[in-house]
N, C-alpha and C positions, 0 to 999 in steps of 0.2 A: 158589550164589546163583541166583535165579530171576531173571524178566523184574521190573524196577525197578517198586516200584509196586504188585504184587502182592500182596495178604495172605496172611503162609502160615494154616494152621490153627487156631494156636494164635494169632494176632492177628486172627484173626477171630473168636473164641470169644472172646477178651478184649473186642474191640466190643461184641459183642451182648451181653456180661454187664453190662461199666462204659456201655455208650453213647457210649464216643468214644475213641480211642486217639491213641497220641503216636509217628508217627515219624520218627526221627531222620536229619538229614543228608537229606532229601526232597530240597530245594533247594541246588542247589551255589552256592560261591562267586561263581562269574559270573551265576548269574541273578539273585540277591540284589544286586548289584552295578547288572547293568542297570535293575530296577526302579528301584531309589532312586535314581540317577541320573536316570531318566528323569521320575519323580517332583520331583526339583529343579526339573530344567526347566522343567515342566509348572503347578507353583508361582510358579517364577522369571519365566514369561510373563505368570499370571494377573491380573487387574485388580478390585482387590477392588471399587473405587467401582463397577464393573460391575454386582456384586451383592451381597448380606447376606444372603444366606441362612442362619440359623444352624439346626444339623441339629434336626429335628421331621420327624414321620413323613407331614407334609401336603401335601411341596413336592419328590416324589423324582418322577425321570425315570428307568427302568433303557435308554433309548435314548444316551443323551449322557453324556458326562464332567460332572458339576456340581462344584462346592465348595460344601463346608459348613464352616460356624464353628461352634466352640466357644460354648456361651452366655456361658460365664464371658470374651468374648474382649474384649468392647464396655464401653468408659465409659459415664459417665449421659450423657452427651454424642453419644452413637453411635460413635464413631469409636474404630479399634481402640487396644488398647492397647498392644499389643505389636508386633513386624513380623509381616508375614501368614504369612512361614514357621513361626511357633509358637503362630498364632491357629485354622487349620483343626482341623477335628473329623475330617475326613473327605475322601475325593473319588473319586463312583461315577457310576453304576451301570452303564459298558459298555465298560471300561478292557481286556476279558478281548477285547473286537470290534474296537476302533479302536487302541489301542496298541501298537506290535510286541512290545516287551520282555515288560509284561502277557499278550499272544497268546500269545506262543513259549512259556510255561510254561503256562499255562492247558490249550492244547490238545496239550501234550507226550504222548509216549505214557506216560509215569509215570503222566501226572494218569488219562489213559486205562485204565491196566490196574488202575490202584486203583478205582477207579470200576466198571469189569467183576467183579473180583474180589467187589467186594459184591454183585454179583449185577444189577447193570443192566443192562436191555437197548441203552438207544439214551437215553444221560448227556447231556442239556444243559445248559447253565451259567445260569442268567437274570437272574444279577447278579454285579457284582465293585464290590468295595471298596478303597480303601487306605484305612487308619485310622493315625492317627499316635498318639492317645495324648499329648495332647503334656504339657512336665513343668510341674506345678503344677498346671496347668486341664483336664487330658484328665478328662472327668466319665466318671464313671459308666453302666454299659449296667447295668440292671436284670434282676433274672431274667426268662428267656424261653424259649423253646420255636423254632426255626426254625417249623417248620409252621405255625405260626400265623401266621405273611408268605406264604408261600410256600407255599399247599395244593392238591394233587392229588388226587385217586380215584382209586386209595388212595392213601395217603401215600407219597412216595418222596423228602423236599429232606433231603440230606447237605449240612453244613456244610462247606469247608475251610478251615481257619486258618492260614498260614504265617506265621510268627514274621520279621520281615525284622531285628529287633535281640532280643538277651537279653529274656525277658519274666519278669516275677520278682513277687513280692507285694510288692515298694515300688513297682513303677514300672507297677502296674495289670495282671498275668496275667489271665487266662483263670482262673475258679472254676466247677465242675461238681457236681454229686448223684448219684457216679454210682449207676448203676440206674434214675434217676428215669425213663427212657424208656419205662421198661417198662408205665409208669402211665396212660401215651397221653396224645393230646394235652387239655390243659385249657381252652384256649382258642382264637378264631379272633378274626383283625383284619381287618374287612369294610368292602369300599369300598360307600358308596351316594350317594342324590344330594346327602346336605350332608357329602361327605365321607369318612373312615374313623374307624374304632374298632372297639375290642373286642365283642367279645359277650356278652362279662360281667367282672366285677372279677378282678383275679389274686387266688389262693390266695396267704396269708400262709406264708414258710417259714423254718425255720429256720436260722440260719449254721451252726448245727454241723454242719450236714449236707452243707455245701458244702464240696470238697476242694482248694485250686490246684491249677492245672497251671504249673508253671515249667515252661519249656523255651528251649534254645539258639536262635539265629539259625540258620536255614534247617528248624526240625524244624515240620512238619504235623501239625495237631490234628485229627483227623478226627471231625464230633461229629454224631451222628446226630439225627435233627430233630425227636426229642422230649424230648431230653435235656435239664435246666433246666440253664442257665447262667449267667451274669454276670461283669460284673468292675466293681471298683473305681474312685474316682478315680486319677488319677496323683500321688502327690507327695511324688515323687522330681524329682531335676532332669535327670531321664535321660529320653527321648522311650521310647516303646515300637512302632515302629510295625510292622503287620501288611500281610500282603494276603489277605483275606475272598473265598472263591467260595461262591456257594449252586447246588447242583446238582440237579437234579430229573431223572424217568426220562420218554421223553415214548412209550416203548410201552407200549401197553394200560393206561395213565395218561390224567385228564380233567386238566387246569391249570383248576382254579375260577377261572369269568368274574368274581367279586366280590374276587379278590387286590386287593390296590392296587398 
């Protein structure tokens, strides 16, 4: 066994042919433990009347912890429908800076030597996610491309997925193309002054070309940033939840001033 983390040859070769690989047992039992834990809490303290933010790509901060709602969460009336612990979509984007439990995995030397392994020079994280997925209402992520959030000269944002429960095609996986990376990126999402958006309509694809990724609790999806991917609604009655890093190279890489 090598240093934790490390891609040997032949999973790196698998990378760069599928565009994202799966592996197993990344996360131990205790760090998977502390996050959702720490996660309840974090829930447990939150005051929704505070805010309503339901997740849209208009209203993100990657400085602070936000909550986001599920659209499907709200009556015609506004007020939620369920309790706020099965209403969230979401809660980012700096959970990897300010959280300990989040920290101590994020900057582990694992996460480090996988990240070098692909060949980084100087790996930083510039967003973190918890996604819950939650059961009945977790919607839908549309195909997409990382890069196109997250774009550098030249490109360098690696995805990380870590599965924190079972993720399966009833209760919303992760769905990929693989190869589709190789095709580069198709589009870009540009901040200006009324806003952000695309810079052109997404390309129509086809599902048969899309493959699941089931994987166990604690296995990391490592998905490179031009790979198309998506996933489903949820509706199963089983939560699906993840913790999301997007990582970029910050040597001899520009971070595009127009990102959102």
């Amino acid at each position: 066994m090598g240093i934790v983390g490390n891609l040997t040859a032949d999973q790196l070769q698998s990378f760069n042919s599928q565009g994202y690989i799966v592996l197993e047992s990344f996360a131990t039992d205790d760090d998977i433990d502390a996050m959702v834990r720490r996660m309840d809490q974090l829930v447990n303290d939150f005051d929704p009347s505070s805010t309503a933010s339901i997740f849209s790509t208009k209203n993100q901060s990657a400085e602070k912890i936000s909550f986001f709602f599920e659209e499907k969460a709200f009556g015609d009336d506004g007020k939620l429908k369920q309790p706020k612990q099965l209403s969230l979509n979401k809660v980012g984007h700096a959970l990897h800076e300010i959280e300990p439990a989040f920290k101590k995995f994020s900057s582990s030397n694992k996460v480090s030597s996988l990240m070098y392994s692909l060949g980084y020079k100087r790996p930083v994280i510039m967003q973190s996610m918890y996604i819950f997925k939650q059961p009945g209402i977790g919607g839908e992520v549309v195909p997409h491309q990382d890069n196109s959030f997250l774009y550098t000269e030249p490109q360098t944002c690696t995805g990380l997925w870590l599965a924190l429960e079972d993720a399966t095609v009833l209760n919303g996986c992760l769905w990929a193309i693989p190869g589709s990376h190789k095709k580069g990126l198709v589009r870009r999402f540009l901040r200006d002054e009324d806003g952000v958006k695309f810079d052109r309509p997404s390309p129509s694809y086809d599902q048969k070309d899309f493959v699941p990724i089931e994987v166990k609790a604690g296995s990391l999806v490592v998905i490179h940033g031009d790979l198309i991917h998506q996933s489903f609604e949820n509706q199963s009655q089983k939560s699906r939840h993840a913790y999301s890093l997007h990582v970029v190279d910050t040597d001899g890489c520009q971070w595009a001033p127009e990102n959102w």
